[in-house]
Backbone bond lengths (Angstrom), bond angles and torsions (degrees), N, CA, C in turn:
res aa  C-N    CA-C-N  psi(-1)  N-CA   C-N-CA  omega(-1)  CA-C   N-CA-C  phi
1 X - - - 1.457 - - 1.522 108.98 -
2 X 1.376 132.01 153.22 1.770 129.19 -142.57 1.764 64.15 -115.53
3 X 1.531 117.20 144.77 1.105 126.96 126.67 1.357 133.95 11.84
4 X 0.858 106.25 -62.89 1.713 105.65 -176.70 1.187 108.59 -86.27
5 X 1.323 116.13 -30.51 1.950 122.92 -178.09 1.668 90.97 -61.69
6 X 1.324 97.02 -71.27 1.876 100.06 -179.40 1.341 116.77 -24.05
7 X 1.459 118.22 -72.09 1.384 124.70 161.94 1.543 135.36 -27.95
8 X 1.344 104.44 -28.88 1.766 119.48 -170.69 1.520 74.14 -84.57
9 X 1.830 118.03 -94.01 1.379 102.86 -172.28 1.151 132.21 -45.70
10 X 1.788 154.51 -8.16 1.114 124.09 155.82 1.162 120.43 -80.21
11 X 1.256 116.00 -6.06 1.819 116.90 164.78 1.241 102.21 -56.81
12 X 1.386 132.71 -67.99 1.792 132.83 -160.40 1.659 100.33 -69.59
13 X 1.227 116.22 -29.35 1.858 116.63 -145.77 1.867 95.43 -115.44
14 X 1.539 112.95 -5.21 1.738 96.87 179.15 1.655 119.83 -47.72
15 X 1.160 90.11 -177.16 1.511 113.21 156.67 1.746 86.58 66.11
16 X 1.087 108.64 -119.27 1.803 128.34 -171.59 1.533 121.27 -88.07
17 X 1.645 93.64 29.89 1.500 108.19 179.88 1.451 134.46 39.00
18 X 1.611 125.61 -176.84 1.555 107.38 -164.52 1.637 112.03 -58.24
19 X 1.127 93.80 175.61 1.977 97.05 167.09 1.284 121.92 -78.53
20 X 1.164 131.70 21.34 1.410 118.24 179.48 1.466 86.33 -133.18
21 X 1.530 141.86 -4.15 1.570 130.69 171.91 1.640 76.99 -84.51
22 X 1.651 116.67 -61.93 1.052 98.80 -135.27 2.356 121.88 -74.98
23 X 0.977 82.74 0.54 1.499 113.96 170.85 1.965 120.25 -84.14
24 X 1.282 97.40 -52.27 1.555 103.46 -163.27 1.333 101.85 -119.98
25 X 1.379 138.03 -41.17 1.285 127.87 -155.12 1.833 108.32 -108.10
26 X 1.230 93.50 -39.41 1.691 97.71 -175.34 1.469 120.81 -67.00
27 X 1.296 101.37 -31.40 1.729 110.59 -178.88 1.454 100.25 -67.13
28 X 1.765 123.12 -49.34 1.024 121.21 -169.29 2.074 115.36 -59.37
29 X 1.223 88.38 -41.40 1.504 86.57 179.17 1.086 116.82 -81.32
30 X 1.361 121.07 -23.14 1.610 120.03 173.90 1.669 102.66 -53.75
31 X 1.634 111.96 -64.61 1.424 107.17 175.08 1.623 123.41 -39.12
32 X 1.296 109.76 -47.54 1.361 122.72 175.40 1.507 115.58 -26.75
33 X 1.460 106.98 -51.84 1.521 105.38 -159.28 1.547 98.71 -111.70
34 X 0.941 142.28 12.52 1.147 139.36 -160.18 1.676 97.69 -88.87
35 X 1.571 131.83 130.18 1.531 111.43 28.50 2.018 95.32 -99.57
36 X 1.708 89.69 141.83 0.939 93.58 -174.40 1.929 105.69 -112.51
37 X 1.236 123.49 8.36 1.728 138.69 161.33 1.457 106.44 -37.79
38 X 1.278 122.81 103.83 1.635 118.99 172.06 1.135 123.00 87.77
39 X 1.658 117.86 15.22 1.351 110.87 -157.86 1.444 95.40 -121.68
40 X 1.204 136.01 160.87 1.727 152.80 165.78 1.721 106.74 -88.55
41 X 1.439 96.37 97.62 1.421 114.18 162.52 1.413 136.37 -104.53
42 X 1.615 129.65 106.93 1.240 135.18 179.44 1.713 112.85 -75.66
43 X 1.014 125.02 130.62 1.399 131.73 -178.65 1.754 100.01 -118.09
44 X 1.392 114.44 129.08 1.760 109.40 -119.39 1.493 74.86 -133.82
45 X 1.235 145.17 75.57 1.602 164.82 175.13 1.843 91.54 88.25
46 X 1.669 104.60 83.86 0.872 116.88 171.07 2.009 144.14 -51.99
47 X 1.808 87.86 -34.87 1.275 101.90 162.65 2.003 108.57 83.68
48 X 1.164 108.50 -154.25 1.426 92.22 179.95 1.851 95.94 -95.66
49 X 1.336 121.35 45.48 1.498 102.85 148.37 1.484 120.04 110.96
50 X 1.466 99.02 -28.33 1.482 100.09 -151.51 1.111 116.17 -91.24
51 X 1.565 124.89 15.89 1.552 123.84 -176.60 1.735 86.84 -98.53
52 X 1.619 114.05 -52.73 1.405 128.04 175.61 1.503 109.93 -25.77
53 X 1.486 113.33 -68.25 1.582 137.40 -172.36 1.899 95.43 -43.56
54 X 1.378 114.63 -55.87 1.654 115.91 166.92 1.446 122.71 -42.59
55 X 1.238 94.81 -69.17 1.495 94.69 168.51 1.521 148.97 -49.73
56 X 1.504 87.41 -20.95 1.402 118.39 -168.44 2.082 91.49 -68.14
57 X 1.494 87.74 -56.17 1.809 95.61 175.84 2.143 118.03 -33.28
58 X 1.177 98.46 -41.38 1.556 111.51 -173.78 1.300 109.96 -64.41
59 X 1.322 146.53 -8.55 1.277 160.57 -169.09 1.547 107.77 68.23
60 X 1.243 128.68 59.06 2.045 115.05 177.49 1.658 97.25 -63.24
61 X 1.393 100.09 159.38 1.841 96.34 146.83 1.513 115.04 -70.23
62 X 1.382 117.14 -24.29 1.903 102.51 -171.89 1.218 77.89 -147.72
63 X 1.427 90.87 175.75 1.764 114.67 165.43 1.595 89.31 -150.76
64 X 1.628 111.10 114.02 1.646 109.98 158.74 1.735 108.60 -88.49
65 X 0.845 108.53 122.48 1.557 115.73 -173.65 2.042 94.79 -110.62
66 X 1.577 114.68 101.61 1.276 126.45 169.08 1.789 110.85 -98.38
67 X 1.224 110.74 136.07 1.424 118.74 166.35 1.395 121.49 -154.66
68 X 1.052 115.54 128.97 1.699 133.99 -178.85 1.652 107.47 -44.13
69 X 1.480 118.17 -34.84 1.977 117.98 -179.60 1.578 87.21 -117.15
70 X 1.577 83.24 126.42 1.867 101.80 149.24 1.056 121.80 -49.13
71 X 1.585 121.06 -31.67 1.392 115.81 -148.70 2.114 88.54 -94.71
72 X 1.102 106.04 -16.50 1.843 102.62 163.70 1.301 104.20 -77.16
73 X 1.657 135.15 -41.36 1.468 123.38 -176.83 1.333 103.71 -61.58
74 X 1.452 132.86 -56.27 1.548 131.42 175.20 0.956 121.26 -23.83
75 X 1.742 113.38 -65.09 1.488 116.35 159.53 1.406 133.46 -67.19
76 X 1.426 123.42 6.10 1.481 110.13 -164.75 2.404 79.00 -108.87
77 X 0.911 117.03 -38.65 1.247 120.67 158.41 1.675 135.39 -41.00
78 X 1.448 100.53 -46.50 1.217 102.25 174.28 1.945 89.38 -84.45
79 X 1.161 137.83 -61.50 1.327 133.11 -175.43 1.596 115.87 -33.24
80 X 1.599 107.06 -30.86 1.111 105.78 -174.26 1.883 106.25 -103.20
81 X 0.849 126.10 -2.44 1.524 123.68 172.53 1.171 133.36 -23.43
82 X 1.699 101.29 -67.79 1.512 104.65 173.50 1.262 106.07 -81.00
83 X 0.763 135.59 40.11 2.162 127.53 -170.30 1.686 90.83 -114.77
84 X 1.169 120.06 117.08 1.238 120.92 161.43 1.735 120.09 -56.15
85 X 1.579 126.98 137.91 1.023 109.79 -176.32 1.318 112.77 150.89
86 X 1.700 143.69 176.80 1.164 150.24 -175.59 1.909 110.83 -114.69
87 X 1.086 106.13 111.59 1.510 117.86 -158.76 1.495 112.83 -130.22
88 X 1.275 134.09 105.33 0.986 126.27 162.90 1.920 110.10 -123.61
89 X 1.137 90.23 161.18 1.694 106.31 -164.24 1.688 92.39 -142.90
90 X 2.015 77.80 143.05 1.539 99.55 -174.48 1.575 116.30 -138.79
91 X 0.894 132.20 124.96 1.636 118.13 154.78 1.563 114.31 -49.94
92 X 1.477 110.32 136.41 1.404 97.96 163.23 1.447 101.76 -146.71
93 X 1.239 122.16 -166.71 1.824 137.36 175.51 1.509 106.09 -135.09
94 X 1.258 109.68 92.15 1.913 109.30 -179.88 1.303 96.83 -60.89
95 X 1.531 137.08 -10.65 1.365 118.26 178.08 1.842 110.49 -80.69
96 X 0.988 115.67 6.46 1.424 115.75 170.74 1.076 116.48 -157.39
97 X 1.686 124.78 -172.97 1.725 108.10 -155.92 1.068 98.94 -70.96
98 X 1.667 96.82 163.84 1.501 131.79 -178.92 2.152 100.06 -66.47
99 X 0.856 118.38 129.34 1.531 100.12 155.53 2.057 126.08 -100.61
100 X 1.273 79.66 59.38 1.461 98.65 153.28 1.664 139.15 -127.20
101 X 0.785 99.13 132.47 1.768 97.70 168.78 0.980 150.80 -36.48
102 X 1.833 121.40 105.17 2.014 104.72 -152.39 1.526 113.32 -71.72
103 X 1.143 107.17 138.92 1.183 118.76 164.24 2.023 106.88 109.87
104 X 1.046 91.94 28.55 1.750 96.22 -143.73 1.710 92.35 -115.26
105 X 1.514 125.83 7.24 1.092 106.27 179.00 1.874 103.52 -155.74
106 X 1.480 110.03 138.43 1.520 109.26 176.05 1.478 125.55 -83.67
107 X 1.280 109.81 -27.62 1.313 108.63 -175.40 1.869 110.66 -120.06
108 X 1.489 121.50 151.58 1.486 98.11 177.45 1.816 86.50 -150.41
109 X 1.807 115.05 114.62 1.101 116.27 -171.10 1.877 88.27 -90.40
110 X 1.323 111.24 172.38 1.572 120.21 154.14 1.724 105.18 -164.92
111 X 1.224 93.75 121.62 1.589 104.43 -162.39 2.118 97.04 -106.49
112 X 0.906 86.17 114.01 1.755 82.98 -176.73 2.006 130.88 41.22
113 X 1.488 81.98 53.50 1.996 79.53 -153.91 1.654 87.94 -124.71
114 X 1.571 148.01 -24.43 0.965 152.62 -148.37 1.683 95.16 -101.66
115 X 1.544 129.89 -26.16 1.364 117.78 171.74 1.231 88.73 -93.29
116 X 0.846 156.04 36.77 1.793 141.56 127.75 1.178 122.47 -74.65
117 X 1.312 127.08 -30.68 1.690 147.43 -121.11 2.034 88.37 -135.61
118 X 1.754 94.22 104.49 1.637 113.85 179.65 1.887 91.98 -62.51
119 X 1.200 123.44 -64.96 1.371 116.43 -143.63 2.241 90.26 -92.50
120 X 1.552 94.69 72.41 1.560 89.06 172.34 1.577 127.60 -51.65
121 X 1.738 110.57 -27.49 1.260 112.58 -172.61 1.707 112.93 -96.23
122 X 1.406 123.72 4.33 1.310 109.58 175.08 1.414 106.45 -111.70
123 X 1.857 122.72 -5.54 1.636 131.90 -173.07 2.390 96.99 -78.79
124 X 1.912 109.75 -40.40 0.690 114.72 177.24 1.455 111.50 -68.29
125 X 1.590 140.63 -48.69 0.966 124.90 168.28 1.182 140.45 -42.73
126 X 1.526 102.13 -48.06 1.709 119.48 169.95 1.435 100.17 -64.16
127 X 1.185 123.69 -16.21 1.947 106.88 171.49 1.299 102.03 -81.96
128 X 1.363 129.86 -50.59 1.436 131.84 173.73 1.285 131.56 -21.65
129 X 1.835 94.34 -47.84 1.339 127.28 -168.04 1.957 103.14 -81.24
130 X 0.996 129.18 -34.04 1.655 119.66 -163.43 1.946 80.80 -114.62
131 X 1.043 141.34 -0.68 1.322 147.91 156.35 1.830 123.63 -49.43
132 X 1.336 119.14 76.05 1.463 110.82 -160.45 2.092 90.50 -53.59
133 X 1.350 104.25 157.73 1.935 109.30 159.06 1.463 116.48 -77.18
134 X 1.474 74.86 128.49 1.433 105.02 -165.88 1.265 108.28 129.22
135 X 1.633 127.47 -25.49 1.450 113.15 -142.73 1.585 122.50 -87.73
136 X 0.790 125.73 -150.92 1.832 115.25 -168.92 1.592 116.37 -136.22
137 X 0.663 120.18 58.41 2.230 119.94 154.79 1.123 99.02 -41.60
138 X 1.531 94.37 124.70 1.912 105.16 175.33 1.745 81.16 -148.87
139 X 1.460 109.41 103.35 1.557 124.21 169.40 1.632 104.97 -104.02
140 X 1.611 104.81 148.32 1.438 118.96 155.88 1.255 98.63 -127.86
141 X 1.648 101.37 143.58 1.385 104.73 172.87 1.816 94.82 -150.65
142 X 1.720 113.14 165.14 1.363 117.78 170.18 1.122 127.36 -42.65
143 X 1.177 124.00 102.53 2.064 118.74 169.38 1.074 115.12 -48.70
144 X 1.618 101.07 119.96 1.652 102.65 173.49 1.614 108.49 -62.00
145 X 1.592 133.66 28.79 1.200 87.51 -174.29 1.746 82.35 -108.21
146 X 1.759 118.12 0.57 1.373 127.56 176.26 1.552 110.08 -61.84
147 X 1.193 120.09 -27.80 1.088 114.50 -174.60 1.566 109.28 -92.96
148 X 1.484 135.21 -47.94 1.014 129.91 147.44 1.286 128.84 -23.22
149 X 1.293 121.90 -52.32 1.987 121.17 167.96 1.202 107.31 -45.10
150 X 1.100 129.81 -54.27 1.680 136.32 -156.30 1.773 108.95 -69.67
151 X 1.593 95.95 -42.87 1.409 108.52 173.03 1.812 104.79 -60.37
152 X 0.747 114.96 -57.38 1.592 134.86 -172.55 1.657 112.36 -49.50
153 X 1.750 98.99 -44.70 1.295 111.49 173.59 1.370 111.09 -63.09
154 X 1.126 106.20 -72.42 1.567 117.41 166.20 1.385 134.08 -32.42
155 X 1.570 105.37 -19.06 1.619 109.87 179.83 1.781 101.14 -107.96
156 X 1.507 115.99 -7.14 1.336 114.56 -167.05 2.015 88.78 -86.71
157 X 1.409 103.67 -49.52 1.372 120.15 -173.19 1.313 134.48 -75.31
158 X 1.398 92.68 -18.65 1.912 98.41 -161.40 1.213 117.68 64.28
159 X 1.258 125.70 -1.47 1.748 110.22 166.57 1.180 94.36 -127.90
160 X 2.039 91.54 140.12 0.913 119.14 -167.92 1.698 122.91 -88.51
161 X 0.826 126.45 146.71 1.378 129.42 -154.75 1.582 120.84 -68.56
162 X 1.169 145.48 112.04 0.874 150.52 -126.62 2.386 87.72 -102.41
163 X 1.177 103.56 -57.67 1.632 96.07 175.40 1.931 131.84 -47.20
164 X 1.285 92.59 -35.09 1.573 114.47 -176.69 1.645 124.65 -129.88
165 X 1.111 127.49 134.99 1.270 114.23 144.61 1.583 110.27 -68.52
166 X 1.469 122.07 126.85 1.112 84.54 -159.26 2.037 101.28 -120.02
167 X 1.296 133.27 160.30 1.436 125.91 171.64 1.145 105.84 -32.06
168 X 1.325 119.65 156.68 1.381 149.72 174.91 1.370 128.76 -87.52
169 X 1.825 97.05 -25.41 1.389 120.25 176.33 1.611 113.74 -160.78
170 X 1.277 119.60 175.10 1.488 98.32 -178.33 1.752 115.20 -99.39
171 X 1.598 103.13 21.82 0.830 105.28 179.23 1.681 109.06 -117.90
172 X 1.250 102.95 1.79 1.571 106.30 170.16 1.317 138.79 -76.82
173 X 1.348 132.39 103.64 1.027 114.07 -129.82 1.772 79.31 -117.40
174 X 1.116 112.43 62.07 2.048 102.79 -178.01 1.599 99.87 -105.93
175 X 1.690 99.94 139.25 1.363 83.33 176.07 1.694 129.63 -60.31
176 X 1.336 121.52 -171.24 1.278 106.05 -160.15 2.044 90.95 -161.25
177 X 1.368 118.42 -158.30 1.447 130.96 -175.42 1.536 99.22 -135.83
178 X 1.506 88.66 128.83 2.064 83.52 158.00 1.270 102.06 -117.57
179 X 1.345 122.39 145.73 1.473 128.14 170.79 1.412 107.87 -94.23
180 X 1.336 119.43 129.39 1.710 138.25 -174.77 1.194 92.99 -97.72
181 X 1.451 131.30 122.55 1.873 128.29 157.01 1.577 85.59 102.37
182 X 1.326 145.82 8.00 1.431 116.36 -170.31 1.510 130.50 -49.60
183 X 1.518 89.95 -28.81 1.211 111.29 170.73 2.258 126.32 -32.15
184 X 1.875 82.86 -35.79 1.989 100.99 -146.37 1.390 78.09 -113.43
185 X 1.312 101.85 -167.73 1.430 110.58 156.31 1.325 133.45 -102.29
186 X 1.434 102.91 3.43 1.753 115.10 -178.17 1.833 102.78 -96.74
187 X 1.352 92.32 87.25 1.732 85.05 -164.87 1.946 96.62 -101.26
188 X 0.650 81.40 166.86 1.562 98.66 -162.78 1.986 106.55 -119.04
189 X 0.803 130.11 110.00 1.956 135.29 -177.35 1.755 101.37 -83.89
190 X 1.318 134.44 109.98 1.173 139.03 158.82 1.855 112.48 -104.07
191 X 1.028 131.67 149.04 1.200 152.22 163.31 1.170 111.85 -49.99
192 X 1.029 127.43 118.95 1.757 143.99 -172.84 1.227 129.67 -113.76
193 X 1.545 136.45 64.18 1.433 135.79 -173.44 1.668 109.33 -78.67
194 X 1.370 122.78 112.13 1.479 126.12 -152.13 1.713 95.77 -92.92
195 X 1.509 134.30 104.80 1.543 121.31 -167.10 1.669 85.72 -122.87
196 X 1.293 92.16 179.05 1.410 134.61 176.33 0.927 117.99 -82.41
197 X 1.468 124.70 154.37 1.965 123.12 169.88 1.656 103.84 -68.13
198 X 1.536 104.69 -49.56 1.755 95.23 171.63 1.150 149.70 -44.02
199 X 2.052 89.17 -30.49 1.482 109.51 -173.61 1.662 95.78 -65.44
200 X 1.195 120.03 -70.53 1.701 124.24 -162.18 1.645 98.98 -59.89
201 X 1.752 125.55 -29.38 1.588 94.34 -176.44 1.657 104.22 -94.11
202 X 1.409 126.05 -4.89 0.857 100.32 155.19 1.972 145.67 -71.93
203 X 1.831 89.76 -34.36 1.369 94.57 168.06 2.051 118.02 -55.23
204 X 1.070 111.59 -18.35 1.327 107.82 -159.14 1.502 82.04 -81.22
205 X 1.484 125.12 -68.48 1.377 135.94 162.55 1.626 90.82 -0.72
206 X 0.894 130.68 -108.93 1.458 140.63 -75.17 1.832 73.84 -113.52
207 X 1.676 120.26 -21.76 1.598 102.95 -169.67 1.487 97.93 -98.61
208 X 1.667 135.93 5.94 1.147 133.12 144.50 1.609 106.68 143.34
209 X 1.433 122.43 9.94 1.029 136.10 -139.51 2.007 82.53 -102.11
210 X 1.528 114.79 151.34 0.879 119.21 137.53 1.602 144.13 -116.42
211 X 1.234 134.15 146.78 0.946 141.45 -162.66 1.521 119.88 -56.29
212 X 1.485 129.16 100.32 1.821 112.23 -158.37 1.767 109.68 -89.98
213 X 1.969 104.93 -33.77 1.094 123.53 175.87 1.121 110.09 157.30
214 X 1.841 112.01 149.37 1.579 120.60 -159.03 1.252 97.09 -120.88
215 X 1.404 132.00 150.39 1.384 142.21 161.62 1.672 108.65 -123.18
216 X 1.483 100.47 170.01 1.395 122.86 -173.38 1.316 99.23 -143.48
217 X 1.030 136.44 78.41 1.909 139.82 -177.19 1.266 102.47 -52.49
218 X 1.537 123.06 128.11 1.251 110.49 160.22 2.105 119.90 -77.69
219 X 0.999 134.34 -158.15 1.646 142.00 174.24 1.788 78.27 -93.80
220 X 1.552 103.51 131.19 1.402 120.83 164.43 1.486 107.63 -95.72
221 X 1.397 131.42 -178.74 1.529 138.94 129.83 1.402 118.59 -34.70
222 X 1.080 114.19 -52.19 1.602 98.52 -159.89 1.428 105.31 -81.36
223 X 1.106 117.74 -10.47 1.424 116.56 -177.05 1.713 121.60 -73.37
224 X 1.664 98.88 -38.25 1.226 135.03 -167.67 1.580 112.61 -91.02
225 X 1.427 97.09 -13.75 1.650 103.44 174.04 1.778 107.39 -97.86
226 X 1.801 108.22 -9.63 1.353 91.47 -164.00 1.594 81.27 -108.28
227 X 1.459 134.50 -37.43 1.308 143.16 -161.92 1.868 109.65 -111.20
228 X 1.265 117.58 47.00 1.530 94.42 -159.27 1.772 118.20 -73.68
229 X 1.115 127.65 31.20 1.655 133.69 141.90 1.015 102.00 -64.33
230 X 1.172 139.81 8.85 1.571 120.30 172.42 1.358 112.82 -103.59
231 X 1.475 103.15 -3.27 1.657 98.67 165.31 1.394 131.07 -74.66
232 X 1.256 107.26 9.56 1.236 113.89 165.95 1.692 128.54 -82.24
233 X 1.483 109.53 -19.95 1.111 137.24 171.83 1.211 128.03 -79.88
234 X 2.082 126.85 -19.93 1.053 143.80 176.79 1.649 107.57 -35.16
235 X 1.239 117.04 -35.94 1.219 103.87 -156.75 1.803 122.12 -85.45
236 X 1.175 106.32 -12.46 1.614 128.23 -163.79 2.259 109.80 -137.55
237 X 0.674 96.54 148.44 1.737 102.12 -179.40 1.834 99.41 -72.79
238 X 1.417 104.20 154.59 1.768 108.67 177.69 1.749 86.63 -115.18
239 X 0.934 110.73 -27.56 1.367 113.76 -162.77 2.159 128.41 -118.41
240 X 1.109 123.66 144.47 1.416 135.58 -152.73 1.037 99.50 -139.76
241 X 2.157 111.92 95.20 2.021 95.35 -177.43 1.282 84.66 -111.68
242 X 1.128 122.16 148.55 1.596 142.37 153.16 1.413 108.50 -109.28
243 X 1.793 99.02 142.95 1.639 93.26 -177.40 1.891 73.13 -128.18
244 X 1.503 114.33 149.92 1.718 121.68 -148.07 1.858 74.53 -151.64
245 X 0.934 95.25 127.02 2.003 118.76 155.10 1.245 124.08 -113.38
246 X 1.836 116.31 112.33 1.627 78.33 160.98 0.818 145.12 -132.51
247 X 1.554 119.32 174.06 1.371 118.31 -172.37 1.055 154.79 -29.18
248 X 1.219 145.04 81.63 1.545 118.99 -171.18 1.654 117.04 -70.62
249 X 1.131 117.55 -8.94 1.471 120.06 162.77 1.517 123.91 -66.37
250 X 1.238 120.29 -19.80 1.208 145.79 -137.78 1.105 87.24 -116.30
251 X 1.651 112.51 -81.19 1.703 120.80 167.64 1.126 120.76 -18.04
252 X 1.563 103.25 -50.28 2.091 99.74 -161.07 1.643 98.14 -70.56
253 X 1.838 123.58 -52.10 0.997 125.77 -119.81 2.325 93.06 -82.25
């Protein structure tokens, strides 16, 4: 994301981030990983900060906060300022290795960053890989079945969907566009890789990870009292959390 895009969204999305992390997705992963007292947490396309800034509350020893745009480290820095705590920030490319150290970290959040990310099966390995055994992947990413509605809408209606380009099928896996802000006029273009439920439990599978438990959040109240466009969404999940352990059986063999 260029600088200034970053900037537009951490203006609308600071502090406790949009309403649908900060309602449906963040609580869930916060629970996910908890206890998080003493522990080394990577926040894995961190964004402007604000899942970090939570966590930060739980006492970790670190938080590595990595992201692909400066202009999200800028903001996840200034977001994180006053937050008491151990913070380091990195540029990275989830399309190739991580530059961290295996075995070197307990916790690894990823909050909507894995449907961006073309090479899904070598970003999960390299988490595997700097992942001490035992340690905890707790990802959210877009429900394919969000992208399917839009397609669906769009083929019932003829107009085309203003949030997504969206799959064609739920087996299409071409990349695609998500629109950030569709809502406003400050819309924002992110990268859209449209996958499967198989695709992500198999990748976790297959780089050694086991499966801890998956959710499908439904739209709550509080979300709908602070954002109510989201009642349009009641009917189907936006969101896919997996919480992934791994193995040390897995590891050795």
């Amino acid at each position: 994301m260029e600088d200034a895009k970053a900037w537009i969204w951490n203006k609308r999305n600071a502090g406790e981030g949009e309403p649908y992390k900060r309602y449906v997705t963040d609580p869930l992963i916060l629970g996910l990983i908890k206890p998080v007292f003493g522990k080394t947490v990577l926040d894995q396309g961190c964004g402007n900060g604000h899942l970090a800034v939570k966590i930060a509350h739980e006492g970790p020893k670190k938080i590595l906060l990595l992201d692909f745009y400066e202009g999200n480290l800028e903001c996840a820095r200034a977001n994180l300022g006053p937050v008491q705590g151990n913070f380091e920030f990195k540029q990275a490319d989830f399309n190739h290795a991580l530059k961290a150290d295996s075995h070197s970290v307990d916790i690894v959040v990823s909050s909507f960053v894995l449907s961006e990310i073309q090479n899904l099966q070598l970003i999960v390995k390299e988490t595997n890989r700097i992942l001490r055994d035992g340690g905890i992947y707790a990802i959210a990413v877009t429900h394919p079945s969000y992208d399917l509605r839009h397609y669906i809408h769009e083929k019932i209606t003829g107009v085309p969907s203003p949030k997504i380009k969206p799959a064609r099928d739920y087996f299409d896996r071409r990349k695609s566009e998500f629109v950030l802000g569709a809502e406003t006029h400050e819309q924002i273009m992110a990268p859209h890789y449209h996958r499967t439920v198989e695709d992500y439990v198999n990748a976790l599978r297959s780089a050694g990870f086991l499966i801890d438990s998956v959710f499908e959040p439904a739209i709550n109240e509080m979300l709908l009292k602070e954002a109510p466009r989201f009642a349009a969404d009641k009917e189907y999940p936006i969101s896919l959390i997996i919480k992934a352990v791994k193995s040390e059986r897995i590891h050795k063999t």
